[in-house]
C-alpha positions as CSV (number, residue, x, y, z in Angstrom):
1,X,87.2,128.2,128.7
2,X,88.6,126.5,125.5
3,X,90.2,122.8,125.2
4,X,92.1,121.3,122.3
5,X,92.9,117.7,122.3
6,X,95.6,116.0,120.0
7,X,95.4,112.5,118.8
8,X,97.4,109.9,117.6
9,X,97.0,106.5,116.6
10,X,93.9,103.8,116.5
11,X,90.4,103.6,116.3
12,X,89.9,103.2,120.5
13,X,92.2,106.3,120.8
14,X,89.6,108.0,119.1
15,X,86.5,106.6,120.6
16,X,88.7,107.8,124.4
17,X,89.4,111.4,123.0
18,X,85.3,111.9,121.8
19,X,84.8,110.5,125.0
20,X,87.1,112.8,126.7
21,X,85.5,115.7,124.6
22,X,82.4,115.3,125.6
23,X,83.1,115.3,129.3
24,X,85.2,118.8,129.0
25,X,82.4,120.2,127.2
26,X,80.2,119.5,130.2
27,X,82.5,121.3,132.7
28,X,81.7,124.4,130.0
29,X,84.9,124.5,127.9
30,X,84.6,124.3,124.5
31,X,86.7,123.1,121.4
32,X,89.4,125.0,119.3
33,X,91.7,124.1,116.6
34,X,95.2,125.2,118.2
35,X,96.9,123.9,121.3
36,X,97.6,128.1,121.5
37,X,94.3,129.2,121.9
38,X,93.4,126.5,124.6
39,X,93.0,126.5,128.6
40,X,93.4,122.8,128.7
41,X,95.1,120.9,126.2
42,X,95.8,116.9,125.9
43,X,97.5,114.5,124.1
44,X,96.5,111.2,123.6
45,X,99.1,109.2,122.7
46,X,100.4,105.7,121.0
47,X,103.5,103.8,121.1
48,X,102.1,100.4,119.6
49,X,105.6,101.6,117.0
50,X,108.6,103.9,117.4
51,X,107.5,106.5,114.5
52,X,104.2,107.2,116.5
53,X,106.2,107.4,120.1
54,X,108.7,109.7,118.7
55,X,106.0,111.9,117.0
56,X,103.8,112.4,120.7
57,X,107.9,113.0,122.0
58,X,108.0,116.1,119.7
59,X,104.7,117.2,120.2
60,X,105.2,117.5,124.0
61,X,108.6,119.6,123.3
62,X,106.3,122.1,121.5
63,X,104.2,122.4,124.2
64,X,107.3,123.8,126.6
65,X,107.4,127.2,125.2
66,X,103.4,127.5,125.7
67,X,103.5,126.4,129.2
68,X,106.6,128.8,129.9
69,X,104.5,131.7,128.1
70,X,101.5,130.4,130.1
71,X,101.9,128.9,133.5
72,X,97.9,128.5,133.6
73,X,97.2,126.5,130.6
74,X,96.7,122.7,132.0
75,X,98.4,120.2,130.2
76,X,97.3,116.4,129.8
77,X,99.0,113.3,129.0
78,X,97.2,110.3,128.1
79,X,97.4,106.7,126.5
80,X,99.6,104.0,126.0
81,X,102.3,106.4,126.6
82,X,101.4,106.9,130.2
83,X,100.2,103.1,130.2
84,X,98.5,102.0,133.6
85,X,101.5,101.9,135.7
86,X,103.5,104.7,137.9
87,X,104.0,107.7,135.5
88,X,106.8,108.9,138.1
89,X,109.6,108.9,135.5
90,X,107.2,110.2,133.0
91,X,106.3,113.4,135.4
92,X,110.5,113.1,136.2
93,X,111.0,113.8,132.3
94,X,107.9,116.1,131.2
95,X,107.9,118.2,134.2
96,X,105.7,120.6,131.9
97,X,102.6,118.5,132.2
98,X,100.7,118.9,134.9
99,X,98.0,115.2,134.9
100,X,98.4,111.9,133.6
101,X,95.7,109.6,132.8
102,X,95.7,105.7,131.5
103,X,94.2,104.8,128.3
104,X,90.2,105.1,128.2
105,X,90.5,107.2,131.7
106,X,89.9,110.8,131.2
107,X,89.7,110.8,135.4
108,X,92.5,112.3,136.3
109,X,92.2,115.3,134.1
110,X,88.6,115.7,135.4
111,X,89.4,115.5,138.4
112,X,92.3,118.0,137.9
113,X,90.0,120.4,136.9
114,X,87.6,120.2,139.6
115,X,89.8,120.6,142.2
116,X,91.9,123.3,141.1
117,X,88.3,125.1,140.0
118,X,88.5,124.9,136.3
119,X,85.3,123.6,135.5
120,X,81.8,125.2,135.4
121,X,79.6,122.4,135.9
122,X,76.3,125.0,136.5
123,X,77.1,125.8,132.5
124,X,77.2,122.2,132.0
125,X,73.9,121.5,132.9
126,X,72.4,123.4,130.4
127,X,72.6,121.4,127.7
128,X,70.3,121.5,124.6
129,X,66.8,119.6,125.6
130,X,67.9,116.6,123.1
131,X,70.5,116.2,125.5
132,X,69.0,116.0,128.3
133,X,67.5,112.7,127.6
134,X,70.6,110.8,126.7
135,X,73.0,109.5,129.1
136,X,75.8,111.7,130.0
137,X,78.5,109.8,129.4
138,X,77.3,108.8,125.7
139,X,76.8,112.5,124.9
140,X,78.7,113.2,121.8
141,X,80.6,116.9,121.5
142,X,78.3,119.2,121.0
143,X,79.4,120.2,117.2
144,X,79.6,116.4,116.2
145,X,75.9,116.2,117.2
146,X,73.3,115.6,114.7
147,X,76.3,115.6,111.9
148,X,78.4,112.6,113.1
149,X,77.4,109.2,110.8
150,X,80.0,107.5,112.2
151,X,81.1,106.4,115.6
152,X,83.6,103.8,117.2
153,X,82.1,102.1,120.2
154,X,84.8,100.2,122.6
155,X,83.8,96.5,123.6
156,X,87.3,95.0,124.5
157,X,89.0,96.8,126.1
158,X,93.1,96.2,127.1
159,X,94.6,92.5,125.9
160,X,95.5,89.5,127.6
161,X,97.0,87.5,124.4
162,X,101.0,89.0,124.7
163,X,101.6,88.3,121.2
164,X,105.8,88.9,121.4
165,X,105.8,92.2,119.8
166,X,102.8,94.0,120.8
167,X,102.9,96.6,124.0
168,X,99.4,96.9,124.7
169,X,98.7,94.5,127.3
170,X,102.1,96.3,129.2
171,X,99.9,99.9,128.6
172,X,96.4,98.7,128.4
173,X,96.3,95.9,130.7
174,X,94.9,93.3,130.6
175,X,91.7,91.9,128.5
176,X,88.2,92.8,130.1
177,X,85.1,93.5,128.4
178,X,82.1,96.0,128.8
179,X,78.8,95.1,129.8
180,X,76.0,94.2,126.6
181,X,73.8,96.5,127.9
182,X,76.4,99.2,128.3
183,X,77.3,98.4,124.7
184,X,73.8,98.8,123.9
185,X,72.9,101.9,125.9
186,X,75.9,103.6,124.4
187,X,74.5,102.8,121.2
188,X,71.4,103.9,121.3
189,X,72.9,107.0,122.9
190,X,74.8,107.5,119.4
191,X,71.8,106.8,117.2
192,X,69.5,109.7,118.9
193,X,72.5,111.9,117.9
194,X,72.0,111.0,114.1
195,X,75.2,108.4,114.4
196,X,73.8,105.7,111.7
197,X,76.9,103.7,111.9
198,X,79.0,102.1,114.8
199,X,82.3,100.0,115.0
200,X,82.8,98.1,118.0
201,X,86.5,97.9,118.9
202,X,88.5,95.4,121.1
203,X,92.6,95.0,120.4
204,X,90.5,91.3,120.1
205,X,87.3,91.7,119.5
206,X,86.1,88.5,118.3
207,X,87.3,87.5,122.3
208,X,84.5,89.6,123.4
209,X,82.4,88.3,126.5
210,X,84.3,85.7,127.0
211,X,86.1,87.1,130.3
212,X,82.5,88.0,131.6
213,X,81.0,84.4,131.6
214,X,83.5,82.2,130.6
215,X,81.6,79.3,129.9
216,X,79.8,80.0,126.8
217,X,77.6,77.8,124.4
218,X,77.4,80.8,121.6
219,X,79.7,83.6,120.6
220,X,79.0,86.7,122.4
221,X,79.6,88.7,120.2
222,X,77.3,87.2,117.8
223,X,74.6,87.9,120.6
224,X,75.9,91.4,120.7
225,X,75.8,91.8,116.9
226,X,72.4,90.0,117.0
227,X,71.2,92.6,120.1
228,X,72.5,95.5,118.5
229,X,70.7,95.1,114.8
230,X,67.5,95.1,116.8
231,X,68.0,99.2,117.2
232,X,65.7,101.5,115.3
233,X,67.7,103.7,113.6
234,X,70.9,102.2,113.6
235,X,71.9,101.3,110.0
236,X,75.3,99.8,110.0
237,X,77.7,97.7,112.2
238,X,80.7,96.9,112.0
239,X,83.6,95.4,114.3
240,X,87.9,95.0,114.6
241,X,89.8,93.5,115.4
242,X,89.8,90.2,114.9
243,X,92.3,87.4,115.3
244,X,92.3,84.0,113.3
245,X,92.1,81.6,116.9
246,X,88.8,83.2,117.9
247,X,86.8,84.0,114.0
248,X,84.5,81.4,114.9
249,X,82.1,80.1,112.0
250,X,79.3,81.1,114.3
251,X,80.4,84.5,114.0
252,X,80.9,84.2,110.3
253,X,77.8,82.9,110.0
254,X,76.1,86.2,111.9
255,X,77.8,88.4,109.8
256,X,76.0,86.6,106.8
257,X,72.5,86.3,108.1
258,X,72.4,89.7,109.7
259,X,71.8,92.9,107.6
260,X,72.8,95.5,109.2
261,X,76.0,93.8,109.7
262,X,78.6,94.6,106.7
263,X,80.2,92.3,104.7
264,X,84.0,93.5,105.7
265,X,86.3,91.7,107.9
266,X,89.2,93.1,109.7
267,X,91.9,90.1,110.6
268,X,95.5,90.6,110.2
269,X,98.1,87.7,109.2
270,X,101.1,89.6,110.3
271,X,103.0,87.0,108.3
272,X,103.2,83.9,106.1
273,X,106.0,81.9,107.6
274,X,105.2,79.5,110.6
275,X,108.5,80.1,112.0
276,X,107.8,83.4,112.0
277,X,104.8,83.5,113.4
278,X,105.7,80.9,116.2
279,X,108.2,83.1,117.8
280,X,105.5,86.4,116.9
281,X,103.2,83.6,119.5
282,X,100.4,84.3,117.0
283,X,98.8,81.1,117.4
284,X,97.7,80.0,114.2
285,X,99.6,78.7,110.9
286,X,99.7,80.3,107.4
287,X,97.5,77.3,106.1
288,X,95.0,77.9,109.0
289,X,94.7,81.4,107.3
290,X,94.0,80.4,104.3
291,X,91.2,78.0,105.8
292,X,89.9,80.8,107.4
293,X,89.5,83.1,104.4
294,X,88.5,80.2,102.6
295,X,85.4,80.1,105.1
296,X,84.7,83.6,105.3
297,X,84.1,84.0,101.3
298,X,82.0,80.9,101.4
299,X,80.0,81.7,104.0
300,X,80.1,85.3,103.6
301,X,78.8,86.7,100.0
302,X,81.0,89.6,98.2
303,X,82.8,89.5,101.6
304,X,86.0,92.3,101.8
305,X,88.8,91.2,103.8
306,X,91.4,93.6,105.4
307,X,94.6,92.3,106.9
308,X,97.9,93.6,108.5
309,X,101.7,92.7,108.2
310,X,104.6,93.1,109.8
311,X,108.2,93.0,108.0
312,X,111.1,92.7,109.2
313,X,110.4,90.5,112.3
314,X,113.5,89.5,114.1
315,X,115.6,87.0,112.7
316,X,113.2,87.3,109.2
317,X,115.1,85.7,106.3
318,X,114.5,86.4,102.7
319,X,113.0,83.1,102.2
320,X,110.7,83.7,105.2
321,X,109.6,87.5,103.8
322,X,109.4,85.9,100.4
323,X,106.4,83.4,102.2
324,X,104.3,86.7,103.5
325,X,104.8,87.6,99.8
326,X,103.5,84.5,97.9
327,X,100.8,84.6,100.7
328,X,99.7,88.0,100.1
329,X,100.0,87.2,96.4
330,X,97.4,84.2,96.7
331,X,94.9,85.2,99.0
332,X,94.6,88.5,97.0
333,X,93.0,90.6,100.1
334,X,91.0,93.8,99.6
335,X,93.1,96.0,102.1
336,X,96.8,95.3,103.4
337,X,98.4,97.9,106.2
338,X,102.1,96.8,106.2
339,X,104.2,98.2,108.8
340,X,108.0,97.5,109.9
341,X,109.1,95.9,112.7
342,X,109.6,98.4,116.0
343,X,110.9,97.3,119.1
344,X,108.8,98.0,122.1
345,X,109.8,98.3,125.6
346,X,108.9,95.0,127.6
347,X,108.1,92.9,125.2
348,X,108.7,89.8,124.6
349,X,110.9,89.9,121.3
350,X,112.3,93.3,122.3
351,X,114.1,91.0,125.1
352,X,114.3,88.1,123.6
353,X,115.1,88.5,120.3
354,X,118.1,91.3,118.8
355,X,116.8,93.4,115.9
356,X,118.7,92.2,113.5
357,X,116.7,93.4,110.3
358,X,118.6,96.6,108.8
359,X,116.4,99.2,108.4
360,X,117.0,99.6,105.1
361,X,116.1,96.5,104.1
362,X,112.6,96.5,106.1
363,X,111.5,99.5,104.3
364,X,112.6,98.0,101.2
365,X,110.8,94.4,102.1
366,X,107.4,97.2,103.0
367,X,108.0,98.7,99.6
368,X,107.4,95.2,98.2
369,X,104.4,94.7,99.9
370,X,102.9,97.6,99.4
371,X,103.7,97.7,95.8
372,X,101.7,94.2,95.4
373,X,98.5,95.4,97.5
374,X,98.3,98.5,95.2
375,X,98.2,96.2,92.0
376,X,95.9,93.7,93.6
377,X,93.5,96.2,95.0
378,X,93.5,98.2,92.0
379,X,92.5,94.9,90.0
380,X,89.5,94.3,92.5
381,X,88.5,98.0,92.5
382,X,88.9,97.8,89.0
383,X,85.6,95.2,88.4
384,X,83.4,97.7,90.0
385,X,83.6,100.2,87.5
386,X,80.6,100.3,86.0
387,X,78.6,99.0,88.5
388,X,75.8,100.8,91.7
389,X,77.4,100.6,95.2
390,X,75.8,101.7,98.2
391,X,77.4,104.7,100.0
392,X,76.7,105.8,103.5
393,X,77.8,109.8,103.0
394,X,80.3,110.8,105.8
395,X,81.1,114.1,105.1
396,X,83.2,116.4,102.4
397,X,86.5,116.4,101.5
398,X,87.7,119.2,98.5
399,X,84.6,119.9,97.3
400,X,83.5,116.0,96.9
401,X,80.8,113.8,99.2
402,X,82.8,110.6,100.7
403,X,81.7,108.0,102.0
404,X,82.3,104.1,102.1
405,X,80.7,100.9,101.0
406,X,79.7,97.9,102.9
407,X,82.8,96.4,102.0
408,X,84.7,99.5,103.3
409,X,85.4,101.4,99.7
410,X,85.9,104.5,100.0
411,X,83.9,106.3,97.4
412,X,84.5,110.3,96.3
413,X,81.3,111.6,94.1
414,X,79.8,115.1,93.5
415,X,76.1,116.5,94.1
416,X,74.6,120.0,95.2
417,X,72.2,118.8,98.1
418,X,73.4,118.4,101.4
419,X,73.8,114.3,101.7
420,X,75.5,113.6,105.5
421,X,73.9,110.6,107.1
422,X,72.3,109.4,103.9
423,X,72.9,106.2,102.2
424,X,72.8,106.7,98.4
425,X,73.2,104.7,95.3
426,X,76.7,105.6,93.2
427,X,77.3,104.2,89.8
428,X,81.0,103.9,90.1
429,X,83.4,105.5,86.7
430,X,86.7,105.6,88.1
431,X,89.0,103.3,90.3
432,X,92.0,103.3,91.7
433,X,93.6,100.5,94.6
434,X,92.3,103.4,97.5
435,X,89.5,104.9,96.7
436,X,86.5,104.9,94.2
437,X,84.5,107.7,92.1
438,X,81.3,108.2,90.8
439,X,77.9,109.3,90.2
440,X,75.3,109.6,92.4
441,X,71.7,107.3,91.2
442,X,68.9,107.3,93.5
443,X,68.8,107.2,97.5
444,X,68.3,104.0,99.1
445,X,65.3,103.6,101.2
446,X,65.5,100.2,103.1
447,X,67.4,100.2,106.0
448,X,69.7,97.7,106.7
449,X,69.6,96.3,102.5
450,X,72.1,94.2,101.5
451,X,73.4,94.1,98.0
């Protein structure tokens, strides 16, 4: 029995469908490359904008002919297209797919297979002694074990903020986070399996906790960075998303003191006009921004900042695009993802607010943008030519090792011996505003150093 499983969109959709992958593999199937050759086959999905939505809309269409050819191939839908409401007018429109699950729920396909027979859960339990003695549901898939460096780890998961243009909390639901020592047990499930790396996720992470004992004296999530660098073996954390209301100097301050921790925040703007960002109900000012990044670079050292921004918000003047601009321009980030404004169903500003923006003149206000994050990135890249970065070696891409920095540079270099999982020293000779090259020095040895 053979799965395939198709994936769209962010970080947490990844961490569901390795989840997901894991749990087929223990009912026997096992992985292929083409939704053709598979017994069970599942899209995960996104509609946080309308160019991901209408991608998963034509990716279902192709799976019409296969179903017609064969009746017996299961098909899944899951994600924030099938949300966590009634997916009657979803069945009512894909009558090809026979289960759909919510976001983070692989249960209804399981339980879909079970019922109907499809799963052989005597091969399941025969998995390789290692895996015996790691929790079931933090096994990795079986051909990412001992080879995967990386690993997202959920901690928030929906969102109960309803900024005006973002769907999630409508296909999410609402904010609720995990259990530390679920967090933690999942972790050291991932180290055992050679994962020396782990991103926690939350659509808010910096909110984590919060919801499970409301009254707090400290950040939990500081306590959870704090209980997490305490793992042998572990190497590297990192975490995303965060929002400007909840980046408390506490958690600044955790970032600095704790090794393990990199020196890279995640914490989108969206934009640089108030007005803007009052009817986006953001919650914060562009001057409070600019406090905040003030705060993280003096409290953080070498610190890398990644933001995103959205153009082309309803009712967006020139003037008001031309403030995101100058921001961007000042502030002189490390990573910007620009994006145009896309309507989404139940929100807020999709019935609030008409969609005024031409198209052409969003992607010509993203062009801008992106234009200007290419020349500043390039410039920052630019200053560590010449000098030793730490890598932690992902994989191979062309021929090349790649890996990424502390501060989330992605770094290209070339060497014979086989280097996944290892952090080594690369003198870098070649930048450019999205990647880095360069030459590989001696391995580091102390784990959790900080440059």
């Amino acid at each position: 029995m053979k799965y395939h499983i198709w994936t769209i969109g962010c970080q947490m959709n990844e961490a569901d469908s390795r989840r997901l992958a894991a749990a087929l593999e223990r009912l026997g199937y096992t992985p292929v490359p083409r939704a053709e050759e598979a017994d069970v086959v599942v899209l995960n999905t996104c509609v946080v904008r309308q160019q991901a939505e209408d991608k998963v809309y034509g990716r279902l269409s192709s799976l019409r002919p296969l179903k017609t050819r064969r009746p017996d191939v299961v098909i899944g839908l899951m994600g924030c297209l099938v949300g966590r409401r009634d997916s009657a007018p979803l069945r009512e429109r894909f009558p090809w797919v026979d289960v759909f699950a919510p976001p983070s729920d692989p249960g209804p396909l399981l339980d879909y297979l079970a019922e109907r027979g499809l799963a052989d859960t005597g091969r399941a339990l025969e998995a390789e002694d290692a895996a015996r003695r790691i929790p079931t549901p933090f096994l990795l898939p079986r051909q990412e074990r001992g080879r995967q460096v990386t690993a997202y780890v959920p901690a928030v998961l929906g969102c109960s903020h309803a900024c005006t243009y973002c769907v999630i909390p409508y296909r999410r639901g609402p904010e609720r986070s995990r259990p530390q020592e679920e967090i933690l047990a999942e972790a050291r499930a991932l180290v055992a399996q050679g994962v020396k790396e782990i991103t926690l996720l939350g659509q808010i992470v910096d909110r984590y906790g919060y919801d499970l004992v409301p009254q707090r004296d400290r950040s939990p999530l500081a306590e959870l960075l704090e209980r997490l660098h305490e793992i042998e073996g572990l190497e590297r954390i990192r975490f995303l998303t965060s929002h400007p209301s909840w980046m408390t100097d506490e958690l600044l301050e955790a970032v600095a003191r704790l090794p393990k921790v990199c020196e890279h925040l995640e914490v989108p703007v969206q934009a640089g006009d108030d007005e803007i960002l009052a009817r986006m109900r953001r919650g914060y000012t562009a001057d409070d921004y600019r406090r905040l990044i003030a705060r993280a670079r003096a409290v953080i050292s070498g610190v890398s900042i990644a933001t995103d921004v959205i153009v082309g918000f309803p009712g967006e003047t020139e003037a008001q695009f031309m403030r995101t601009y100058d921001l961007l321009a000042e502030l002189r980030l490390d990573k910007a993802h620009i994006a145009r404004y896309s309507p989404r169903p139940q929100t807020l500003a999709a019935r609030r607010y008409p969609d005024d923006v031409p198209p052409e003149e969003k992607e010509r206000r993203r062009k801008a943008l992106d234009e200007l994050q290419a020349r500043i990135a390039g410039e920052i890249n630019a200053a560590l030519v010449g000098q030793s970065v730490e890598v932690l070696v992902e994989g191979r891409k062309k021929g090349r090792w790649w890996g990424r920095t502390r501060t989330d540079k992605l770094v290209f270099f070339e060497d014979p011996r086989d280097l996944t999982g290892q952090r080594v020293t690369v003198h870098i000779t070649w930048a450019g505003p999205w990647s880095l090259m360069g030459e590989v020095g001696s391995r580091k040895q102390e784990v959790g150093s900080r440059k």
